[in-house]
N, C-alpha and C positions, 0 to 999 in steps of 0.2 A: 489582666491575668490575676491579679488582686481580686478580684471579685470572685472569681473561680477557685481560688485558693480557702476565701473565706466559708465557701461551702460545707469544707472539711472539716472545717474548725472542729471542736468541742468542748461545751462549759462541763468542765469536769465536776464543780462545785454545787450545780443541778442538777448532778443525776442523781435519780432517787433509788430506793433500792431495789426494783425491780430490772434499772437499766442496768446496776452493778451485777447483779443476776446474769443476768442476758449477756451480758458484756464477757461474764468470768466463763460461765460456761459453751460459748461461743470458742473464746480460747481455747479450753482444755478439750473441748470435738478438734478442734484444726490440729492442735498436736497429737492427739492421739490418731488421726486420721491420720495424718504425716508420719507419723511410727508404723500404724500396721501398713502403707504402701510403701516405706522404706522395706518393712519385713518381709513382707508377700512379693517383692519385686529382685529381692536380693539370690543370685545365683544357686545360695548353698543351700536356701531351701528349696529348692524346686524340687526335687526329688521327694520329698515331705508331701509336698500340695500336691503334685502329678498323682499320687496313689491313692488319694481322694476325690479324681478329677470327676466319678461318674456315681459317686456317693450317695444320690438323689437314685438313680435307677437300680441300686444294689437295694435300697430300701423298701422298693416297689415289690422286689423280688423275696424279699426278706419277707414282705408280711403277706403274700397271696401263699406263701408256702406254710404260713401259720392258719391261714383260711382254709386251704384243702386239707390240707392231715389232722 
């Protein structure tokens, strides 16, 4: 189990600065990712999001009526 453990490991002391890169902004996607599915999943906005639901096909409509007239 030990050996499988050591896979994990990390020499913190090696990582150069492009791992600390990678590393930091890696974190800061995960929580921001974790905020907006906290946000967009929470009851009291749905009514917010539902009124956007078809916001793609309203734009469709939006710009063929700028082409005809």
């Amino acid at each position: 189990m030990s050996n499988f453990l050591s896979y994990f490991e990390t020499n913190w002391s090696a990582m150069t600065a492009s791992d600390w890169v990678g590393t930091i902004l890696t974190v800061i996607i995960f929580i921001l990712m974790f905020g907006m599915y906290f946000w967009a999943l929470r009851p009291k906005n749905k009514e917010k999001l539902e009124s956007h639901r078809d916001m793609a096909l309203r734009d469709d409509d939006i710009n063929s009526e700028k082409n005809d007239g």
